[in-house]
LOSE-585705 format. One line per field, with one value per residue: x, y, z of N, C-alpha, C, CB in turn; residue number from 0; residue in three letters. Coordinates in steps of 0.05 Angstrom, whole numbers. Glycine has a CB too. Example, Ala and Ser with C-alpha at 12.3 -4.5 7.8 and 13.67 -1.06 7.14 Angstrom:
BEGIN
npx = 264;257
npy = -114;-45
npz = 156;142
capx = 246;273
capy = -90;-21
capz = 156;143
cpx = 264;258
cpy = -66;1
cpz = 156;157
cbpx = 226;282
cbpy = -89;-12
cbpz = 181;114
seq = 0;1
type = Ala;Ser
//
This chain:
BEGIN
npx = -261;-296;-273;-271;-255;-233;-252;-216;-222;-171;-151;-178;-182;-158;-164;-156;-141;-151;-144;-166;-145;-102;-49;-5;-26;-31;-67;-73;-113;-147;-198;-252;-260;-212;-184;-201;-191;-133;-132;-110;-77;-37;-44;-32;22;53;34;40;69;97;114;73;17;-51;-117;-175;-243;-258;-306;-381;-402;-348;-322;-361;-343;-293;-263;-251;-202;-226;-273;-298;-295;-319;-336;-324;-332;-283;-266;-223;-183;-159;-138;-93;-49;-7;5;22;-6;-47;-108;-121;-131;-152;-147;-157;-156;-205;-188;-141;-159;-192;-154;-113;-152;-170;-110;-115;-146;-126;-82;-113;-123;-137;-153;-132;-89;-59;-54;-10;23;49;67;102;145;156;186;228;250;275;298;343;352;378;424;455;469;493;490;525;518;470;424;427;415;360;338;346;306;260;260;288;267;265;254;282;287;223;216;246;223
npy = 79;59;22;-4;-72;-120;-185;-251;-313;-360;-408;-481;-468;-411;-346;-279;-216;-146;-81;-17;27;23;5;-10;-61;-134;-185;-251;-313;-360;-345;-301;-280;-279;-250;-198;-188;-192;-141;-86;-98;-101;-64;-16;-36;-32;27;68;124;128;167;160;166;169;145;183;134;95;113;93;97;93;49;26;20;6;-45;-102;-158;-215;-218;-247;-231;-207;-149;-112;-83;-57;-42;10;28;95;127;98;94;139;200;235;260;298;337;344;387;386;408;375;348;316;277;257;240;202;165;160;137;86;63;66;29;-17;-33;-40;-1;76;134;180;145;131;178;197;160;165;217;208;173;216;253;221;206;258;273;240;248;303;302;269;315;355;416;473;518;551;576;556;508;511;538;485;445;465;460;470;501;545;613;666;722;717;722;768;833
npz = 203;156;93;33;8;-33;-49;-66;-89;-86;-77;-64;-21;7;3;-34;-24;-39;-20;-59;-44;-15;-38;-26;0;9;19;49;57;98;110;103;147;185;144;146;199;205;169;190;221;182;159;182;187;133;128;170;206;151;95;53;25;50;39;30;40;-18;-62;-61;-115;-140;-139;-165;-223;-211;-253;-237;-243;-273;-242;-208;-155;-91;-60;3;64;112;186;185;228;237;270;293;258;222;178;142;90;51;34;-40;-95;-158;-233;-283;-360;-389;-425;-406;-352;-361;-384;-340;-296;-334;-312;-272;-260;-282;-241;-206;-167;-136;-155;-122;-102;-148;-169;-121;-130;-180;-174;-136;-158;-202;-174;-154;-201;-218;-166;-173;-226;-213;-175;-214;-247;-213;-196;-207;-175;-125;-150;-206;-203;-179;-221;-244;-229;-245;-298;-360;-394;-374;-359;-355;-357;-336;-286;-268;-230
capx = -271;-300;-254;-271;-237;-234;-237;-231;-209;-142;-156;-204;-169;-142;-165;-132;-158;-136;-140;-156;-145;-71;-34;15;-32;-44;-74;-72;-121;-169;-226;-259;-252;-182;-167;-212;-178;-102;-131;-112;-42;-20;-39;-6;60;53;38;45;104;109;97;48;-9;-75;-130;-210;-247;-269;-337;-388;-385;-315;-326;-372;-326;-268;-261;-229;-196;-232;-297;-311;-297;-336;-332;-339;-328;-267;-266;-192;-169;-136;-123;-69;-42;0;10;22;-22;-61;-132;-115;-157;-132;-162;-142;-162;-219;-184;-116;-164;-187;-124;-109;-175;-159;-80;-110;-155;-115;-74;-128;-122;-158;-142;-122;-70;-46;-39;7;49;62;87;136;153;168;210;245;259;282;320;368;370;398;454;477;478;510;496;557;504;437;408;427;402;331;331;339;288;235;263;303;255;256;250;297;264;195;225;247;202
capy = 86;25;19;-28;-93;-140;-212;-264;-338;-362;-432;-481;-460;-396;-321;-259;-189;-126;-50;2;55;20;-4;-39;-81;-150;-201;-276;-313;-384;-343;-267;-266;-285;-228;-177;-187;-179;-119;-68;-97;-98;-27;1;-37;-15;57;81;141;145;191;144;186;147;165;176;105;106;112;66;97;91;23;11;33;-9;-71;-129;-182;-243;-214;-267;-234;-198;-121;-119;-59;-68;-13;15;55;110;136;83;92;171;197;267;262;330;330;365;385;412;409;361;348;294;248;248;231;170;149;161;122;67;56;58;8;-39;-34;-44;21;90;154;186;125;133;204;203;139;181;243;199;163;238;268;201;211;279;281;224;273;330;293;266;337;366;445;487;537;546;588;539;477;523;526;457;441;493;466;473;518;571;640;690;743;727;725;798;845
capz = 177;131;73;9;5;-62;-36;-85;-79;-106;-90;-49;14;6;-7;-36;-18;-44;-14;-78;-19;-1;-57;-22;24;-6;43;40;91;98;115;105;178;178;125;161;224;191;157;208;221;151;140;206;184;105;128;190;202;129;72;43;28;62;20;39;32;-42;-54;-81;-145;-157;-141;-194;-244;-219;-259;-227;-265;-257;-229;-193;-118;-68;-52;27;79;131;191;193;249;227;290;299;228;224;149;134;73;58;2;-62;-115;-183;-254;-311;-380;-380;-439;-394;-344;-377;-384;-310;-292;-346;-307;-233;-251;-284;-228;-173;-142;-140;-176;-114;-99;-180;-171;-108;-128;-203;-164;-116;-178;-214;-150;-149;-224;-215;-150;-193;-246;-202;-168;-226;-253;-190;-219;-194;-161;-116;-174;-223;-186;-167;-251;-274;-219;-264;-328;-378;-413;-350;-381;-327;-354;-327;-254;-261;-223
cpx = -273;-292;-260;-246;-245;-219;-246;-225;-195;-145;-178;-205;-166;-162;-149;-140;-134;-156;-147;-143;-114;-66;-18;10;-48;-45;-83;-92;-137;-199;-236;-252;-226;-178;-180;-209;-153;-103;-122;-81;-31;-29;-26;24;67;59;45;73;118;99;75;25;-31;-97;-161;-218;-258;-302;-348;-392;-372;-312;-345;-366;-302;-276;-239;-227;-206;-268;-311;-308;-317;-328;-347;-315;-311;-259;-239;-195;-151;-115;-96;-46;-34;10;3;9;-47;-87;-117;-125;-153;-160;-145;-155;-178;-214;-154;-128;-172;-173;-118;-128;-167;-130;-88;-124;-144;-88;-85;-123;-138;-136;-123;-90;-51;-28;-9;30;65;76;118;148;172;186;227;270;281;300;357;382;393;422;460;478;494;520;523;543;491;416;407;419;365;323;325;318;257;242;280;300;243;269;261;290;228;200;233;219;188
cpy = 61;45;-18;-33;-106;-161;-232;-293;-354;-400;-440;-480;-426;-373;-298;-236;-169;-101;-32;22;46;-7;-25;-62;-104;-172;-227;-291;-345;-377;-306;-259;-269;-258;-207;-169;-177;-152;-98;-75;-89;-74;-17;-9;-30;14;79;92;144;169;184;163;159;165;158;149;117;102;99;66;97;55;8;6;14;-32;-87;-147;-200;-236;-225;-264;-223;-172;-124;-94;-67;-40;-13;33;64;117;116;83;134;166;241;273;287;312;345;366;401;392;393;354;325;275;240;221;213;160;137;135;89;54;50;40;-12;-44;-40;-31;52;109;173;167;129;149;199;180;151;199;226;181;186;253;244;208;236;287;262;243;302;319;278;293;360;392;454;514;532;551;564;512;479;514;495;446;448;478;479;504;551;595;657;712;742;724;751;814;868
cpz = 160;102;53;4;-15;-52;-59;-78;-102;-101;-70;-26;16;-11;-10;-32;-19;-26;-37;-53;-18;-20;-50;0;7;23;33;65;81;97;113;135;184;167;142;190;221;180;166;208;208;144;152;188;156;106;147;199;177;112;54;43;30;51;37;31;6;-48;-72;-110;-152;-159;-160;-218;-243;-236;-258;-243;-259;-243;-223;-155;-111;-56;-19;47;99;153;202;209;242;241;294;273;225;190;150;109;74;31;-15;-83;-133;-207;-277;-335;-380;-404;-429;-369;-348;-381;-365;-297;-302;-323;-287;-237;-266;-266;-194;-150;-150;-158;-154;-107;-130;-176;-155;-119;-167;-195;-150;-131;-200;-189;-151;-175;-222;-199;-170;-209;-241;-189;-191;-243;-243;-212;-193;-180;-151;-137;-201;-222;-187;-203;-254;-249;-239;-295;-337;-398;-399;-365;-357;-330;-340;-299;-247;-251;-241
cbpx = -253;-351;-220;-286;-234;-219;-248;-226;-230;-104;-129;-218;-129;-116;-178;-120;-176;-131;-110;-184;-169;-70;-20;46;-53;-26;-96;-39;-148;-166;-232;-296;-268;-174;-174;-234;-178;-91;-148;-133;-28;-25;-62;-6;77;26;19;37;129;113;116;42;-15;-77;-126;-234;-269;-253;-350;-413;-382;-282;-331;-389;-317;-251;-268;-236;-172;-200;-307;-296;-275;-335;-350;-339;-354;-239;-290;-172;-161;-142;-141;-78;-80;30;-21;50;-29;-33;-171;-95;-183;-73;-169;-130;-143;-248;-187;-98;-168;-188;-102;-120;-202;-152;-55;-122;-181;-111;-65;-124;-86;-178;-171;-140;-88;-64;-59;-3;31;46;65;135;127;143;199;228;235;268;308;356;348;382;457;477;464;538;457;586;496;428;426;446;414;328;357;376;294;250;245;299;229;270;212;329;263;167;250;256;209
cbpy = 108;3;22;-23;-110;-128;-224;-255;-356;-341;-453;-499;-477;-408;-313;-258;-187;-123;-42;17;55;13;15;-31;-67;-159;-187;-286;-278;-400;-360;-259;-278;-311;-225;-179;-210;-196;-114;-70;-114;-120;-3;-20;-71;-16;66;67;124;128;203;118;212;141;158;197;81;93;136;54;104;108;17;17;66;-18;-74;-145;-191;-247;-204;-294;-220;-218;-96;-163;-46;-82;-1;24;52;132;138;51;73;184;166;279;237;374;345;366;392;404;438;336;352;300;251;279;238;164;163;194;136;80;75;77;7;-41;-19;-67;29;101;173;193;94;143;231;205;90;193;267;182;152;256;278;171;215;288;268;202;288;350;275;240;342;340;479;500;552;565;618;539;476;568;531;425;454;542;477;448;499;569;650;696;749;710;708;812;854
cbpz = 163;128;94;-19;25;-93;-1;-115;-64;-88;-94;-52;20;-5;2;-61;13;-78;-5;-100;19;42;-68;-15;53;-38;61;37;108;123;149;98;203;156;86;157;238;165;151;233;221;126;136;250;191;92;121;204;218;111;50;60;-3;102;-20;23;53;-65;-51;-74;-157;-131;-118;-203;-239;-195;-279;-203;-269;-225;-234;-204;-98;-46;-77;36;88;114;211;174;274;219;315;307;203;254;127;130;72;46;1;-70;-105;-194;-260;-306;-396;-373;-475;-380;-338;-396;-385;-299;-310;-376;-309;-204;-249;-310;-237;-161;-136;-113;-194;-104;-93;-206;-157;-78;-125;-220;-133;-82;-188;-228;-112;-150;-243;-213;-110;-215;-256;-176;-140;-240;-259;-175;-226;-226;-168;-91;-184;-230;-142;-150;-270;-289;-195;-263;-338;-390;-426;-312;-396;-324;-383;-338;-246;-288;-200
seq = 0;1;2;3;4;5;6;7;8;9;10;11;12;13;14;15;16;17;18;19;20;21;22;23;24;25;26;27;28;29;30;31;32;33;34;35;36;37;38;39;40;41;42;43;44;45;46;47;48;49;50;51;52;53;54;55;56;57;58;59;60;61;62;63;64;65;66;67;68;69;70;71;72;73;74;75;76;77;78;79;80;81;82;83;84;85;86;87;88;89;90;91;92;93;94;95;96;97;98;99;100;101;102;103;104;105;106;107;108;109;110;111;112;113;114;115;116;117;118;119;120;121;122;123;124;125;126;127;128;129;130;131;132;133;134;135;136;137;138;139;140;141;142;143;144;145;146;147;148;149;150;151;152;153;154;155;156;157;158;159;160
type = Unk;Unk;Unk;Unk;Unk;Unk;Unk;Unk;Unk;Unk;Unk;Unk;Unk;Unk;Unk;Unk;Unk;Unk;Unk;Unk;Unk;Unk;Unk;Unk;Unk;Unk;Unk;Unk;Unk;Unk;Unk;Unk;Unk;Unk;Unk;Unk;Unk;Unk;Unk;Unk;Unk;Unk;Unk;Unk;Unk;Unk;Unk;Unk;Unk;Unk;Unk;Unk;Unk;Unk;Unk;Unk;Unk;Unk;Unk;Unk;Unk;Unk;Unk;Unk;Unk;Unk;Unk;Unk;Unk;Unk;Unk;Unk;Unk;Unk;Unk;Unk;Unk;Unk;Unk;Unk;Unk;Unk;Unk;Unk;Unk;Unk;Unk;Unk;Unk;Unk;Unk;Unk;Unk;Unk;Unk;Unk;Unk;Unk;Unk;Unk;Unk;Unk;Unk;Unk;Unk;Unk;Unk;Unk;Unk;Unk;Unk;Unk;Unk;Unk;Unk;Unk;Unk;Unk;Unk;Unk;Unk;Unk;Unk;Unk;Unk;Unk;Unk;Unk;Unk;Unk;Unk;Unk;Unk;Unk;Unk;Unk;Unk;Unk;Unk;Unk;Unk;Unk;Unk;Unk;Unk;Unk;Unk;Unk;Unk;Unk;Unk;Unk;Unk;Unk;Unk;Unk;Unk;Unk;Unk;Unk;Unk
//
């Protein structure tokens, strides 16, 4: 699957290429072919056997939209094998408010990543948050644990049948 790469050059030797699709693959190289050869390793050993969600390549309209700092690189297609690359990552498709989404949009791209990549690294950012919160609250029940999971503001009447 060809996957857009952002190659730019850091000095008169040396290139830097980013992933929007894989956040935590930054690639250092002498030559595009250099980096587009490493590309494949450094995603396997970034993602492969985790929970990392691996997202569809983004498409060339999303890529017109990003803005890179410096916009002086080169948008250029790299073909990853997935097959060698395992990720329990599912699609998901919900509805949000289109001036949050602006927001959202705004954060992934000053971060040089997509919206799908935003989304998932905000959720394992909010379960991170959250599981903290429950062990240091260590409830004295299952029921009372299932609550402060739901909130604070969980209503036990609307669980009655």
């Amino acid at each position: 699957m060809k996957y857009p790469l952002y190659l730019n050059r850091i000095s008169s030797t040396r290139l830097h290429a980013h992933f929007p699709d894989f956040p935590r693959v930054d690639l250092i190289g002498s030559s595009r072919a250099e980096i587009e050869l490493n590309a494949q390793r450094v995603i396997e050993q970034a993602y492969d056997g985790g929970d990392q969600p691996i997202c569809a390549p983004t498409s060339d309209t999303e890529l017109r939209a990003l803005r890179v700092d410096g916009s002086d690189g080169l948008w250029v297609f790299v073909d990853i094998d997935l097959a060698r690359v395992s990720s329990t990552a599912v699609e998901l498709r919900f509805n949000i408010l289109d001036t949050l989404l602006d927001r959202v949009d705004a954060a992934a791209t000053e971060h040089h990543m997509t919206r799908a990549a935003f989304f998932s690294r905000a959720a394992m950012h909010e379960l991170e948050e959250n599981r903290a919160s429950r062990i240091a609250q260590t409830p004295s029940s299952p029921a009372k644990s299932f609550i402060s999971i739901l909130g604070e503001n969980y209503d036990r009447r609307s669980s009655q049948p």
